[in-house]
N, C-alpha and C positions, 0 to 999 in steps of 0.2 A: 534458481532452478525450480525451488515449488512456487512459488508466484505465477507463472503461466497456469500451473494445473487449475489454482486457485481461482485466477480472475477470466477465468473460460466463458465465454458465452456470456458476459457479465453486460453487453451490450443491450440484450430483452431482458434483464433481469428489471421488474421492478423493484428501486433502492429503496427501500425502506429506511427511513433515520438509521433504528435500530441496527440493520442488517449494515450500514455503512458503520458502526460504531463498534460491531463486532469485526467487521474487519478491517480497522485501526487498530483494536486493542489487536488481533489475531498477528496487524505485519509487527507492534511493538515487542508480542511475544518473541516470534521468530527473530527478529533483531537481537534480542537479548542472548539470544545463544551465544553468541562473543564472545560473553561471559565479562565479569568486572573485573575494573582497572587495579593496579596494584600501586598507588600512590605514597612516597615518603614509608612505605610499612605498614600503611592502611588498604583495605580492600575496600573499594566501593562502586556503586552501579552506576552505568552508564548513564545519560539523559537523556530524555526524547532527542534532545538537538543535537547530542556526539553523535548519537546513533545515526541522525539524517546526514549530517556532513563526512559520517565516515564512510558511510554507504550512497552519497550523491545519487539515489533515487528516488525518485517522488511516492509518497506513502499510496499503500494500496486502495487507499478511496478517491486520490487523484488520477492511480491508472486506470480505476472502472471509469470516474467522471469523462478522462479526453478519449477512453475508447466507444462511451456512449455518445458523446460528440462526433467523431470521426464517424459513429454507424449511422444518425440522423444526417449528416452532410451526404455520404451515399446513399440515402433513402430519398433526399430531398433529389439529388443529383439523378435518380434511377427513373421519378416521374418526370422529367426535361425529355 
């Protein structure tokens, strides 16, 4: 639900390294809200890769990537 507000208009955004590094570390935070697993009597945190498989969607630097693709394809598409 916060993901769309997030990656708004992320099509003109220039990516900067950085700025795509803060919003991986940004969807791993919001991931983490879960909260950790309760194993055999131990508490421990989840992994990047429970986290992608439990949530089967692509992290937030892969939705800016194919929606900056899909805007160049309509831009490329709008001079024809």
């Amino acid at each position: 639900m916060v993901k769309p507000f997030v990656v708004f208009g992320s099509e003109t955004w220039v990516a900067a390294e950085m700025d795509m590094k803060k919003a991986s570390t940004w969807d791993r935070k919001i991931l983490r809200i879960q909260g950790p697993l309760l194993e055999q009597g131990i508490w421990r945190i989840r992994t990047n890769q429970e986290l992608r498989e439990l949530y089967k969607d692509p992290d937030t630097v892969a939705h800016i990537n194919k929606k900056r693709l899909d805007w160049t394809g309509h831009v490329v598409r709008l001079n024809q």
